[in-house]
Biopython code that builds the backbone (N, CA, C, O; Angstrom):
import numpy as np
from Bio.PDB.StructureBuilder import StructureBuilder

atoms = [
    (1, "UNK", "N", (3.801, 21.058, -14.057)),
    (1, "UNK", "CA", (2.554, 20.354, -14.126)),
    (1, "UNK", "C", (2.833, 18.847, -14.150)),
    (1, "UNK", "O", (3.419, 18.383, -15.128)),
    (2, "UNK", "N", (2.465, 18.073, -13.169)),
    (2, "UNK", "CA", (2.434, 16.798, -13.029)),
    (2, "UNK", "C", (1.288, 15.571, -14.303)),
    (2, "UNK", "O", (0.067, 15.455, -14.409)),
    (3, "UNK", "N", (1.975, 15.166, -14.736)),
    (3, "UNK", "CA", (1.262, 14.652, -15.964)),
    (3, "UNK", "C", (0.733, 13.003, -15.177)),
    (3, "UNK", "O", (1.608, 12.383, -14.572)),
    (4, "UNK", "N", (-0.521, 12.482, -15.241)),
    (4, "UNK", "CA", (-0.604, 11.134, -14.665)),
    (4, "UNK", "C", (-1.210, 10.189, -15.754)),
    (4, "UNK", "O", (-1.719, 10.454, -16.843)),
    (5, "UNK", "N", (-1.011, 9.106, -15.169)),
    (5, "UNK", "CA", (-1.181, 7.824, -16.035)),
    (5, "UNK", "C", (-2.195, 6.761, -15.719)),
    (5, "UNK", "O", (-1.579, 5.825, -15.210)),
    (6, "UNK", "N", (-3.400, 6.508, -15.792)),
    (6, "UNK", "CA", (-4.426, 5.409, -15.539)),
    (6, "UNK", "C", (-4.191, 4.107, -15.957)),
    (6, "UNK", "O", (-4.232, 3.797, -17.148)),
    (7, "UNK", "N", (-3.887, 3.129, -14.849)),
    (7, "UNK", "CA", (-3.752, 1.996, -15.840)),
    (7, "UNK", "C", (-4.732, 1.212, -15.196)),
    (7, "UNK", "O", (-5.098, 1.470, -14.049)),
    (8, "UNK", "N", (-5.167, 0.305, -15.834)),
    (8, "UNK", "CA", (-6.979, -0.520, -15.112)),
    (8, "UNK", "C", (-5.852, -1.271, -14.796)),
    (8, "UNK", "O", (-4.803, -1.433, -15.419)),
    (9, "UNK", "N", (-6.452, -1.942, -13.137)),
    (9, "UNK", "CA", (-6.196, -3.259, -13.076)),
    (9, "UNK", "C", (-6.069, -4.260, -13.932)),
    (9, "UNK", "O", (-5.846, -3.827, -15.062)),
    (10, "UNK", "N", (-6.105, -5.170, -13.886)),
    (10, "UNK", "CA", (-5.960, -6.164, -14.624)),
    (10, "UNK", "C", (-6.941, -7.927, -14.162)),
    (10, "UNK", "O", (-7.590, -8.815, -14.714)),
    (11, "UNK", "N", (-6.382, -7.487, -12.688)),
    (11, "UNK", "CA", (-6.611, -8.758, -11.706)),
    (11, "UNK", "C", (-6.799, -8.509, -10.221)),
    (11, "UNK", "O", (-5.949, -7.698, -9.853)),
    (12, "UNK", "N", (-7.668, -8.935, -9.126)),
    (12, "UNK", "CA", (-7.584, -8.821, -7.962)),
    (12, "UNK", "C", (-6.944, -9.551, -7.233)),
    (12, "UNK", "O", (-7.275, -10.735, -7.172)),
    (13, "UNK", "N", (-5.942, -9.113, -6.536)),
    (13, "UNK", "CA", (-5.210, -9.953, -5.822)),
    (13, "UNK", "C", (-6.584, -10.869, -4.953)),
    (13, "UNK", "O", (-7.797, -10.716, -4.809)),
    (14, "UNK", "N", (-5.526, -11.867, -4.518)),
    (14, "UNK", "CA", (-6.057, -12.913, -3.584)),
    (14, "UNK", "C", (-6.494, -12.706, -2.515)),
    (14, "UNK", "O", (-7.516, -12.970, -1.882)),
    (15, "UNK", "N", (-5.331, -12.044, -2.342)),
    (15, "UNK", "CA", (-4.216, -11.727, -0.948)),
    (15, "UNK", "C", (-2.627, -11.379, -1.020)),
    (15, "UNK", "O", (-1.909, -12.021, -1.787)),
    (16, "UNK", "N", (-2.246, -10.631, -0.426)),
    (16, "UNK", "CA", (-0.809, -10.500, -0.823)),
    (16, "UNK", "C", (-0.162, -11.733, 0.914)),
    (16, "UNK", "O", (-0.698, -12.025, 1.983)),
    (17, "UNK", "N", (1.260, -12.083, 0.223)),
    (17, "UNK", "CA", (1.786, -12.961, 0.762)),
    (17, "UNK", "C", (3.010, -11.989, 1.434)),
    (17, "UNK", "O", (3.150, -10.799, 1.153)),
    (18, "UNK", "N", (3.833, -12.720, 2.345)),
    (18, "UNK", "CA", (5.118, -12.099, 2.733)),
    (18, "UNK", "C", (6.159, -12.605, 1.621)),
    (18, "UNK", "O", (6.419, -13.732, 1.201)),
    (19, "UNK", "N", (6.693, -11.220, 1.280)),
    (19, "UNK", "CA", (7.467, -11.431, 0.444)),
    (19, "UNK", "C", (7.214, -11.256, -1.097)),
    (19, "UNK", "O", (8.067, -11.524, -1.943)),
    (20, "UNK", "N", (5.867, -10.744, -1.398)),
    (20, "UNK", "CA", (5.452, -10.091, -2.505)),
    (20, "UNK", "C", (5.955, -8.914, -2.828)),
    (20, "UNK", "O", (5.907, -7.962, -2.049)),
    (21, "UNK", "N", (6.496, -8.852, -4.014)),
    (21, "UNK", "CA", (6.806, -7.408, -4.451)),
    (21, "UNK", "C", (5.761, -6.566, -4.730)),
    (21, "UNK", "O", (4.863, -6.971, -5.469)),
    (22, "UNK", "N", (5.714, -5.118, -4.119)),
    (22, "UNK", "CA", (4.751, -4.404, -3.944)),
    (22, "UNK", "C", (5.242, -2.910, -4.507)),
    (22, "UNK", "O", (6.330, -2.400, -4.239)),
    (23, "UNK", "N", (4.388, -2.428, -5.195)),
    (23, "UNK", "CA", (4.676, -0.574, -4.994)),
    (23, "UNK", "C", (3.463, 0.533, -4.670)),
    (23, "UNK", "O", (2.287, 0.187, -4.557)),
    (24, "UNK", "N", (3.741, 1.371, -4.589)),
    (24, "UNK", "CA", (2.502, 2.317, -3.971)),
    (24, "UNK", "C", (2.666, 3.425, -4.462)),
    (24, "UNK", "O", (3.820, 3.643, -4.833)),
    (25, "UNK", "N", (1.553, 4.650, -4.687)),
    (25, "UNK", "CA", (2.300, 5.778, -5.155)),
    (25, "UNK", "C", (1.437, 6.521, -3.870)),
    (25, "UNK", "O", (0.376, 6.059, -3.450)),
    (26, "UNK", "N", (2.090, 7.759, -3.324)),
    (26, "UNK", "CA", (1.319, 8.318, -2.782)),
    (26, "UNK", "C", (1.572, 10.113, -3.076)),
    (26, "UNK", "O", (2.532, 10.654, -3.624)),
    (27, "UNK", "N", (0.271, 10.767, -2.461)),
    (27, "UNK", "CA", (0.396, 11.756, -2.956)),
    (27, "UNK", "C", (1.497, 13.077, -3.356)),
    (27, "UNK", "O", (1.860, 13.877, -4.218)),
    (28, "UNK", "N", (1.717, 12.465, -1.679)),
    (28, "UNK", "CA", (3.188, 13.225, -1.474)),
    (28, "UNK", "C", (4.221, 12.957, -1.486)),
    (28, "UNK", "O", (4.919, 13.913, -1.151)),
    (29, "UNK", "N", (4.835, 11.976, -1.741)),
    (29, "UNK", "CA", (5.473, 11.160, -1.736)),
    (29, "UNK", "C", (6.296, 10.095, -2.740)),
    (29, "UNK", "O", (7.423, 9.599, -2.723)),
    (30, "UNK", "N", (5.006, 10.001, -3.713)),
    (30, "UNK", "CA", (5.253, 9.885, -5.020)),
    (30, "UNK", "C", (5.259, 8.295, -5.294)),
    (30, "UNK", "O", (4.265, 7.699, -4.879)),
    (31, "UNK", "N", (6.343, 7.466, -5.999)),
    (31, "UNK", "CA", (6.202, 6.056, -5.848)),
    (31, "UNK", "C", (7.456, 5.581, -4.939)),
    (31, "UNK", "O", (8.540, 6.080, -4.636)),
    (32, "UNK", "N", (6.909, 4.609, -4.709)),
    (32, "UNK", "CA", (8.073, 3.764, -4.249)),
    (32, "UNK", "C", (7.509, 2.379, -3.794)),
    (32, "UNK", "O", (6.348, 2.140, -3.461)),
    (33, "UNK", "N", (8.543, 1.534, -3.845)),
    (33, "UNK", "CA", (8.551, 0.127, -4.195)),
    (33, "UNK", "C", (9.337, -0.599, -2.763)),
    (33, "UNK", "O", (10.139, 0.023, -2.066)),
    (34, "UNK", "N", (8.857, -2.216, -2.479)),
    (34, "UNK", "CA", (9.224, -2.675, -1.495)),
    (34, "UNK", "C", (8.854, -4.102, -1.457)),
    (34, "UNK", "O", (8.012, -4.475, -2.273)),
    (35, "UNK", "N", (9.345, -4.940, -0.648)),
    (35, "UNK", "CA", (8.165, -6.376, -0.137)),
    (35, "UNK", "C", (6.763, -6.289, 0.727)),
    (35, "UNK", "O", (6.351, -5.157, 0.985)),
    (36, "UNK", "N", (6.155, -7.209, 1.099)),
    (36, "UNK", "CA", (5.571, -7.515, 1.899)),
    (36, "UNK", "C", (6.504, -7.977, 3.018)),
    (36, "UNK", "O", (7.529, -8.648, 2.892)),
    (37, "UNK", "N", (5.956, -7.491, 4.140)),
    (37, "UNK", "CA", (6.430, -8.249, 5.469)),
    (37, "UNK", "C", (6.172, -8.989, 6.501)),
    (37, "UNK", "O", (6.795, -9.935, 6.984)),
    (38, "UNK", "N", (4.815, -8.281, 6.922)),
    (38, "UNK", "CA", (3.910, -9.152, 7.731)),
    (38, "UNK", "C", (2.274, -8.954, 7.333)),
    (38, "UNK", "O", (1.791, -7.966, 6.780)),
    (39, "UNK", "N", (1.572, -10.154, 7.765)),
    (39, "UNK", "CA", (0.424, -9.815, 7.330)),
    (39, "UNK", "C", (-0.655, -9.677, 8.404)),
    (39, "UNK", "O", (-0.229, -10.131, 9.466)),
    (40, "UNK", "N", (-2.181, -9.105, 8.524)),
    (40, "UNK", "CA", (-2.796, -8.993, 9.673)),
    (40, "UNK", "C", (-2.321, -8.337, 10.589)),
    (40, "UNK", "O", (-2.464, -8.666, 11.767)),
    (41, "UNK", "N", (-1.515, -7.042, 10.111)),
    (41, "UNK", "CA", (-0.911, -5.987, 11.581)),
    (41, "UNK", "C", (-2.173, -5.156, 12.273)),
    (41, "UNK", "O", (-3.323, -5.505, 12.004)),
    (42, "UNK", "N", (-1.916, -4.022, 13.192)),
    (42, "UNK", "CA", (-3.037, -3.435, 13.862)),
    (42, "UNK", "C", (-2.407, -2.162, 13.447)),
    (42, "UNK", "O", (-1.253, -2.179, 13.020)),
    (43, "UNK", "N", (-3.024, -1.146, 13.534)),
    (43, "UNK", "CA", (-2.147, -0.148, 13.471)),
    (43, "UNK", "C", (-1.885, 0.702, 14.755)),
    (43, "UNK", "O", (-2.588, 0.529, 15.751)),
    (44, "UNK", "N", (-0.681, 1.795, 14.730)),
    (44, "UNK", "CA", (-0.449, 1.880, 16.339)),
    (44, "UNK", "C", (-1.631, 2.443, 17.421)),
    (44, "UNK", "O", (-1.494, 2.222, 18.625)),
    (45, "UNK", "N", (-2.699, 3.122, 16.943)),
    (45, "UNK", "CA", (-3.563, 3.711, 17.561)),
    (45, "UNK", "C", (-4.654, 2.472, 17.783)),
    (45, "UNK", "O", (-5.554, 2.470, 18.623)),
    (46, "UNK", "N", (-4.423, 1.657, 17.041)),
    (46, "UNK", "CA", (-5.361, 0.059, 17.729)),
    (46, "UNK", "C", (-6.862, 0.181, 16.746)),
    (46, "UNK", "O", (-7.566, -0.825, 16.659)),
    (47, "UNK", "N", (-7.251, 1.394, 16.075)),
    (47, "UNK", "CA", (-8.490, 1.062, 15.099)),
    (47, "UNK", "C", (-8.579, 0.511, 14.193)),
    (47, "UNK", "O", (-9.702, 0.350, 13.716)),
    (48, "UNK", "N", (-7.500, 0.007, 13.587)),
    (48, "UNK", "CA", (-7.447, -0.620, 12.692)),
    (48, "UNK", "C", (-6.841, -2.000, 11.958)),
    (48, "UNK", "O", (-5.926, -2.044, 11.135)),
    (49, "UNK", "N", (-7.365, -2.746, 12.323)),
    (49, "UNK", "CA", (-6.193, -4.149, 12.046)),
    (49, "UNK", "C", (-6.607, -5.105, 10.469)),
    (49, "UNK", "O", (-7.372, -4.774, 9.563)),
    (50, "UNK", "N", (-6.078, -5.891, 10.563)),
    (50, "UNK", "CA", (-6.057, -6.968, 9.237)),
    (50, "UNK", "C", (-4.761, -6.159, 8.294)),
    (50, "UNK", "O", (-4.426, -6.716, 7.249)),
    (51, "UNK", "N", (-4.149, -5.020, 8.644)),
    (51, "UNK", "CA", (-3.437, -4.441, 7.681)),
    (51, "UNK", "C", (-2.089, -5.297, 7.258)),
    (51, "UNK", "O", (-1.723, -6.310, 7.855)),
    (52, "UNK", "N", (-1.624, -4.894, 6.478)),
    (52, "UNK", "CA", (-0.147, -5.765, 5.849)),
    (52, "UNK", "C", (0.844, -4.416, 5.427)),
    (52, "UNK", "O", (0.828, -3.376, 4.768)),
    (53, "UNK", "N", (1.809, -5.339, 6.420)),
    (53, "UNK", "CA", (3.507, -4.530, 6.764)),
    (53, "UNK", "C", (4.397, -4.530, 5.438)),
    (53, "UNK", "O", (4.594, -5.512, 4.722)),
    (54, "UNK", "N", (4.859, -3.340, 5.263)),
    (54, "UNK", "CA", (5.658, -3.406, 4.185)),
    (54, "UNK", "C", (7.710, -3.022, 4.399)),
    (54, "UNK", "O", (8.145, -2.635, 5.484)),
    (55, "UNK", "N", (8.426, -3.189, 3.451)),
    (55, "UNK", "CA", (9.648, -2.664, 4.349)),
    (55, "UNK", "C", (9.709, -1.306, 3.221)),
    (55, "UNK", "O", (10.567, -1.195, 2.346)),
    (56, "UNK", "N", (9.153, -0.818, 3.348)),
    (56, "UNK", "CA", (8.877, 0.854, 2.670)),
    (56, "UNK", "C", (8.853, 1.522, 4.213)),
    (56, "UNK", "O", (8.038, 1.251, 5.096)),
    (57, "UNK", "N", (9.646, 2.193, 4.268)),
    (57, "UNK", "CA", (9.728, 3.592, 5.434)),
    (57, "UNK", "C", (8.712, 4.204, 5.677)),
    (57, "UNK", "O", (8.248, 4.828, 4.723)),
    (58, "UNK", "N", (8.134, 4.267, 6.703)),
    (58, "UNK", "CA", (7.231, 5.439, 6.952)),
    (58, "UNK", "C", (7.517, 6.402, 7.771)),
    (58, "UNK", "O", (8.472, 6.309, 8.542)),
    (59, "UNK", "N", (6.753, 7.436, 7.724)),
    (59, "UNK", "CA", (7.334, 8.691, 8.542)),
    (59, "UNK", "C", (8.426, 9.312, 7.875)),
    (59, "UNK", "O", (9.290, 9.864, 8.555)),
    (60, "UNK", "N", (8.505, 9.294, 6.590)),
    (60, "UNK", "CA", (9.938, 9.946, 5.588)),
    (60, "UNK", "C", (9.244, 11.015, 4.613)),
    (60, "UNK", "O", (8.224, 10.494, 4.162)),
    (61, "UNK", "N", (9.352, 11.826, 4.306)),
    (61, "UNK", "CA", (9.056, 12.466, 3.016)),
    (61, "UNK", "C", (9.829, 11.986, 2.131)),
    (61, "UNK", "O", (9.589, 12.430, 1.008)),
    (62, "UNK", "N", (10.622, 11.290, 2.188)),
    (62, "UNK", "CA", (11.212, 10.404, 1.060)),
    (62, "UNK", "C", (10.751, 9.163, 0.747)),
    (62, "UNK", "O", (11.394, 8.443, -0.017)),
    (63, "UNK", "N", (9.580, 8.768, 1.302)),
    (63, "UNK", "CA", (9.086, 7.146, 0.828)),
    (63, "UNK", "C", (7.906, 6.919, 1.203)),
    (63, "UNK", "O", (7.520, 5.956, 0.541)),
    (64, "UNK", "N", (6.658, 7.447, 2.279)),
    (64, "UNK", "CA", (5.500, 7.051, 3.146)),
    (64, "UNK", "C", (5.317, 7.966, 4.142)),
    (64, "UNK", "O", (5.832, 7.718, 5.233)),
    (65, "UNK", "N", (4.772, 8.844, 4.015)),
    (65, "UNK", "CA", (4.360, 10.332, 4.761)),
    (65, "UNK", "C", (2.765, 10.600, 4.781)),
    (65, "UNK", "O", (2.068, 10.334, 3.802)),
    (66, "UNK", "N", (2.188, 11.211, 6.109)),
    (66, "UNK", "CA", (1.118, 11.484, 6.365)),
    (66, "UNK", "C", (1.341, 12.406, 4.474)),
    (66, "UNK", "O", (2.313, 12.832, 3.852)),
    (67, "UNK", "N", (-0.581, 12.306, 4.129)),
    (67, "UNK", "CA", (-0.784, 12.871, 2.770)),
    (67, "UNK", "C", (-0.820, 11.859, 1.756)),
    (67, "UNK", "O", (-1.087, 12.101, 0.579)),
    (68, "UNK", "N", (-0.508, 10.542, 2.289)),
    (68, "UNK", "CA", (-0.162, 9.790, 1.514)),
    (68, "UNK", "C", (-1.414, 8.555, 1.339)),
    (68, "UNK", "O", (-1.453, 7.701, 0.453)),
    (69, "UNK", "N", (-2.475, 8.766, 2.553)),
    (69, "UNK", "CA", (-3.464, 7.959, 2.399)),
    (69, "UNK", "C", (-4.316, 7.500, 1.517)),
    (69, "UNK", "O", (-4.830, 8.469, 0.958)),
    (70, "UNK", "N", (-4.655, 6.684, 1.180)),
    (70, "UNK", "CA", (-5.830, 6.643, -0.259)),
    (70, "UNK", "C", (-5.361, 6.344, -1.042)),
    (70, "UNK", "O", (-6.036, 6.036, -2.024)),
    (71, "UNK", "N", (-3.548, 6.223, -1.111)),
    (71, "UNK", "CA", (-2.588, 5.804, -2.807)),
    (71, "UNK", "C", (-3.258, 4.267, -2.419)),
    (71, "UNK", "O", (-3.789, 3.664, -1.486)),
    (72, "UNK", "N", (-2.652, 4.027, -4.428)),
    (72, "UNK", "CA", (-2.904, 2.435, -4.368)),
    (72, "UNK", "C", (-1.473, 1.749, -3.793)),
    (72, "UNK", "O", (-0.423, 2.359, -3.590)),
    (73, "UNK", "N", (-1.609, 0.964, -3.681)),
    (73, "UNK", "CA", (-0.529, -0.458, -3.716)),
    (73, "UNK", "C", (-0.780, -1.300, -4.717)),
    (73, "UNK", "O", (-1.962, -1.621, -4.842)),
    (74, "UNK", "N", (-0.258, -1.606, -5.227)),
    (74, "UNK", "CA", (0.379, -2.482, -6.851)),
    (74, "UNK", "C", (1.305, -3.177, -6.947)),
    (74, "UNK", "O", (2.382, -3.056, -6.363)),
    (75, "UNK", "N", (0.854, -4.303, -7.999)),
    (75, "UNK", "CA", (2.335, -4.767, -8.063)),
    (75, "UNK", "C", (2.125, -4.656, -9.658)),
    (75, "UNK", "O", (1.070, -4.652, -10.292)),
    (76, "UNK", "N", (3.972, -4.533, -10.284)),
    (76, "UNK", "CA", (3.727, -3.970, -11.724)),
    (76, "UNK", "C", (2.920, -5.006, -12.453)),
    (76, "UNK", "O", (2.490, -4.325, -13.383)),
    (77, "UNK", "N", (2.599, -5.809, -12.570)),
    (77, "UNK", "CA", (1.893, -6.831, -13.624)),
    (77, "UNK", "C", (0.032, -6.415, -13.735)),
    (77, "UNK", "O", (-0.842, -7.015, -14.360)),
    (78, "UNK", "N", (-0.078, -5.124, -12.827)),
    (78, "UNK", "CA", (-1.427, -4.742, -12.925)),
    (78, "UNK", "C", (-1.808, -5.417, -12.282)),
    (78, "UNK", "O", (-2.397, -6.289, -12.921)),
    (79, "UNK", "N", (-1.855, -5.644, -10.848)),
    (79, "UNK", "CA", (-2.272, -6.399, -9.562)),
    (79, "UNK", "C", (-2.797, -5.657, -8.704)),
    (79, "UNK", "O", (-1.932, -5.379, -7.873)),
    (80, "UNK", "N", (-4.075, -5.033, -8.381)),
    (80, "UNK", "CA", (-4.243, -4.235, -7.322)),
    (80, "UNK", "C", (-4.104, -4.806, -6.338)),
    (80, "UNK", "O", (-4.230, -6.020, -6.500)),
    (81, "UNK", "N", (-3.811, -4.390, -4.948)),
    (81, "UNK", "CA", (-2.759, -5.030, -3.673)),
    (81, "UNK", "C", (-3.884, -4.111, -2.633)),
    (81, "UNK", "O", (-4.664, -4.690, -1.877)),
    (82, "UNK", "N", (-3.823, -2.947, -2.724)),
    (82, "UNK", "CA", (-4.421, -2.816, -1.249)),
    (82, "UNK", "C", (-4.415, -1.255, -1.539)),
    (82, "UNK", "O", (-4.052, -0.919, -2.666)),
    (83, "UNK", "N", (-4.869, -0.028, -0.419)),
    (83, "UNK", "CA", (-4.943, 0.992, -0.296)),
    (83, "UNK", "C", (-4.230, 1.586, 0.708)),
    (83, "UNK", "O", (-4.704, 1.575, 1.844)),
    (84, "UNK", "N", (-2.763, 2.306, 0.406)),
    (84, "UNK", "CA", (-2.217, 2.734, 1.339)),
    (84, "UNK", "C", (-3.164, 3.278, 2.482)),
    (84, "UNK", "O", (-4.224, 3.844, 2.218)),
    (85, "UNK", "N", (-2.630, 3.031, 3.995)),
    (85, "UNK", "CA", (-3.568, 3.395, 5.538)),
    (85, "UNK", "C", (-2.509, 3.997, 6.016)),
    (85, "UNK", "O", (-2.884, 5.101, 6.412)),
    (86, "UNK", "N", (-1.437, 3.870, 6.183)),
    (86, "UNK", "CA", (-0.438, 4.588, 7.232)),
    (86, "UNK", "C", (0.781, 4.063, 7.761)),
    (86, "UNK", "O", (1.872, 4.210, 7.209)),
    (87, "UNK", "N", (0.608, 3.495, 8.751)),
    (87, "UNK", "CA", (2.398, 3.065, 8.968)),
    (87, "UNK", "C", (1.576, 1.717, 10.043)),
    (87, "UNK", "O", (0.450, 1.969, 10.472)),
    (88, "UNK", "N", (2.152, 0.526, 10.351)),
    (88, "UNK", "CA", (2.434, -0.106, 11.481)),
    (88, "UNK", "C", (3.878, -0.511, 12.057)),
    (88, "UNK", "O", (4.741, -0.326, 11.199)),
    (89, "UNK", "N", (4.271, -0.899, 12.994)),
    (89, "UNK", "CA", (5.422, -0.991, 13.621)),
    (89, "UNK", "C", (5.309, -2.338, 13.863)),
    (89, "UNK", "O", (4.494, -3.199, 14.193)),
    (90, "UNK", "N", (6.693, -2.135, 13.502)),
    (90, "UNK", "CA", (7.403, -4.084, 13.742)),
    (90, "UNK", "C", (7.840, -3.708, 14.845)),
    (90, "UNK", "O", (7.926, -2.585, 15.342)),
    (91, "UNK", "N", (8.266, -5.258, 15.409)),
    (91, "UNK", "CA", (8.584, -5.217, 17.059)),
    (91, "UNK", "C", (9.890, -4.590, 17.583)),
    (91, "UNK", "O", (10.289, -4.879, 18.711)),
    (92, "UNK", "N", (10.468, -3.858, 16.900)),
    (92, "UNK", "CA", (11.638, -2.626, 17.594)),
    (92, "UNK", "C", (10.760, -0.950, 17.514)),
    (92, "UNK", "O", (11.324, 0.143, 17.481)),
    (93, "UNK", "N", (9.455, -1.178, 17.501)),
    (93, "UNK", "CA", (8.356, 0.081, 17.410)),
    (93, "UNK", "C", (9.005, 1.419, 15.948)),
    (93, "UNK", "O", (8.770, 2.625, 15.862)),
    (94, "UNK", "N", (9.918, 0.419, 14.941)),
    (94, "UNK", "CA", (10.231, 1.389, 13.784)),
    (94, "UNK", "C", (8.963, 1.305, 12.530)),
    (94, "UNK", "O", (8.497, 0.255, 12.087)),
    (95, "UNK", "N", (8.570, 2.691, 12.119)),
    (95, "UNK", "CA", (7.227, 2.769, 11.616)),
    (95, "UNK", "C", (7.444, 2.350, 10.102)),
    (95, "UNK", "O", (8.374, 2.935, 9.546)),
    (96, "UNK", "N", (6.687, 1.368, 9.297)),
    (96, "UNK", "CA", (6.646, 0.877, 7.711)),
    (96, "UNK", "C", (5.327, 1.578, 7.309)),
    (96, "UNK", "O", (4.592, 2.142, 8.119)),
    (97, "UNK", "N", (5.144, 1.507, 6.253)),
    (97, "UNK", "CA", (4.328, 1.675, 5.343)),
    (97, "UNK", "C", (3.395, 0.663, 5.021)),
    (97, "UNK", "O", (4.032, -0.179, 4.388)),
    (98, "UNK", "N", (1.951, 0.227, 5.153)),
    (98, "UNK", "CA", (0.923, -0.500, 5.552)),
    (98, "UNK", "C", (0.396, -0.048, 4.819)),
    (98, "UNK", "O", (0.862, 0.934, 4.242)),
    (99, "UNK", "N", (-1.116, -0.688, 4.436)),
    (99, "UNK", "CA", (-1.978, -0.702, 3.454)),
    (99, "UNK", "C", (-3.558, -2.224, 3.867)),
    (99, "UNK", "O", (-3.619, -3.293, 4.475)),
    (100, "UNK", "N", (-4.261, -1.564, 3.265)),
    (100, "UNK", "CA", (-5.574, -2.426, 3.730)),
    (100, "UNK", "C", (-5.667, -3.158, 2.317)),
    (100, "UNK", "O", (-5.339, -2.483, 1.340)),
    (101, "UNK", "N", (-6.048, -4.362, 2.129)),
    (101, "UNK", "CA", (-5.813, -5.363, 1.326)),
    (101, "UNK", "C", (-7.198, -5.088, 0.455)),
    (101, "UNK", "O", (-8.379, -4.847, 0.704)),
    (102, "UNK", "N", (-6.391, -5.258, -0.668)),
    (102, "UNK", "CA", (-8.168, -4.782, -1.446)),
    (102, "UNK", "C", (-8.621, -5.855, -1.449)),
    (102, "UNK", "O", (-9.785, -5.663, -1.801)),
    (103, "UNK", "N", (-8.511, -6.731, -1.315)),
    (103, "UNK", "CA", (-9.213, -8.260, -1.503)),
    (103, "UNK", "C", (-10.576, -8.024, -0.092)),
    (103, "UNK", "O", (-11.402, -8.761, 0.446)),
    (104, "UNK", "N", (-10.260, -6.907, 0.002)),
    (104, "UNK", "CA", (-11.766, -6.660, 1.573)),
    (104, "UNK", "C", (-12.721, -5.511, 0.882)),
    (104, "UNK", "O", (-13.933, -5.363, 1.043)),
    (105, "UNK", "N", (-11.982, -4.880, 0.211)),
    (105, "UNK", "CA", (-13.071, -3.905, -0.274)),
    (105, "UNK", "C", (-13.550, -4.533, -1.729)),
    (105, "UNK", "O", (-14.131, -3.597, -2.278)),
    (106, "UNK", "N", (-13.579, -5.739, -2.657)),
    (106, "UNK", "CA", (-13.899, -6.164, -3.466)),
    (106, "UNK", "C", (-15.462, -6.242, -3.439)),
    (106, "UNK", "O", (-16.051, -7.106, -2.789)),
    (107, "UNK", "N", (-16.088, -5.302, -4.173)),
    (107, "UNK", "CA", (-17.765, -5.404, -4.470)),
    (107, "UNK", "C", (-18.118, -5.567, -6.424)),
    (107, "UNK", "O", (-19.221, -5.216, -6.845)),
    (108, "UNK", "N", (-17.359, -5.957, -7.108)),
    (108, "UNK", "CA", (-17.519, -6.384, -8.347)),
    (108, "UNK", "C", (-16.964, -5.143, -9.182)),
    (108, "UNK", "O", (-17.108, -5.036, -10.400)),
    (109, "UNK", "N", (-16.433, -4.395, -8.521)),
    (109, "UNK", "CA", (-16.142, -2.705, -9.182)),
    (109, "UNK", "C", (-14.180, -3.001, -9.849)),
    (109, "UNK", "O", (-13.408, -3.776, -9.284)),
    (110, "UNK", "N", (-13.807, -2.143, -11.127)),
    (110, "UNK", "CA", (-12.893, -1.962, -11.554)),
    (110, "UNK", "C", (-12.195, -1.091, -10.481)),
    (110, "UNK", "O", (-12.663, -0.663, -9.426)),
    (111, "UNK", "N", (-10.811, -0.916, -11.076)),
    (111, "UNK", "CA", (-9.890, -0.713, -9.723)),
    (111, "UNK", "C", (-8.682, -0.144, -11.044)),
    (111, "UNK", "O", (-8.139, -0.679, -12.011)),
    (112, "UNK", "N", (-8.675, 0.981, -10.522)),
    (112, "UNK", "CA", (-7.456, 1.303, -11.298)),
    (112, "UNK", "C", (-6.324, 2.039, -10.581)),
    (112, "UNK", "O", (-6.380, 2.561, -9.467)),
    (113, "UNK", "N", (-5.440, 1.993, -11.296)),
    (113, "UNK", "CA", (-3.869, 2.296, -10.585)),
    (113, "UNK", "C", (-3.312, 3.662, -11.204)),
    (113, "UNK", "O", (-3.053, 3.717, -12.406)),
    (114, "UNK", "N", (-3.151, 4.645, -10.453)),
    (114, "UNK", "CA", (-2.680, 6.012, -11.135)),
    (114, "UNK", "C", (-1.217, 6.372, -11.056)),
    (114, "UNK", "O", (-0.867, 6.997, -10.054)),
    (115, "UNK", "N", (-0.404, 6.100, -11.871)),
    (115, "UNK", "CA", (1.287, 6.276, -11.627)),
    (115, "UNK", "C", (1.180, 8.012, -12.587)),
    (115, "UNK", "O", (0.379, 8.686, -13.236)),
    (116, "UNK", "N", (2.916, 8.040, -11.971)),
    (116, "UNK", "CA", (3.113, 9.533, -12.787)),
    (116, "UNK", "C", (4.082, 8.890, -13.559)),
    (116, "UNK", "O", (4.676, 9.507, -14.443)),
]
sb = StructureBuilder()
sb.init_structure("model")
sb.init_model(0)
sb.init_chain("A")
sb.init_seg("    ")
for serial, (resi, resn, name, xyz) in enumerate(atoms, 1):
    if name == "N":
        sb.init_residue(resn, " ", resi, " ")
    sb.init_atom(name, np.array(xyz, "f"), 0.0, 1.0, " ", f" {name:<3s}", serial, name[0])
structure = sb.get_structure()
């Protein structure tokens, strides 16, 4: 039995920068931790852009795997960062781990972060 942990935000990010330390938990996948890399990516199927590149693996069951949509992104100081989306590709087409910036879905609502 998987035991989980609620922790409230604290603060809304701004924006995350390149080079922010970031972590994410996802369902399947669990946590894992990384930078920022690029910001304003598209994703590969083209519906979706403004996203931000991470150097977290995607396409692994060891780090960022379909199942994994909807985790948060965090950084530990209680920073909500964004909502894992899926993967975008840097320019050698190798797939990262991406996320939509919560600083877009901000409507005055609490935001909390669920670790195990």
């Amino acid at each position: 039995m998987l035991a989980f942990r609620r922790h409230t935000s604290i603060a809304r990010s701004a924006g995350p920068k390149v080079n922010d330390s970031v972590c994410k938990f996802g369902f399947r996948t669990g946590r894992s931790c990384g930078t920022v890399t690029a910001l304003n990516q598209t994703s590969p199927s083209g519906e979706a852009g403004g996203l931000v590149r991470t150097n977290i693996p995607a396409e692994s069951l060891a780090t960022c795997y379909r199942g994994d949509s909807g985790g948060p992104f965090h950084r530990d100081g209680g920073e909500a960062y964004g909502v894992l989306r899926g993967y975008v590709e840097d320019s050698s087409g190798n797939p990262w781990c991406a996320f939509t910036p919560v600083n877009r879905y901000y409507n005055g609502a609490r935001y909390y972060v669920w670790t195990r």
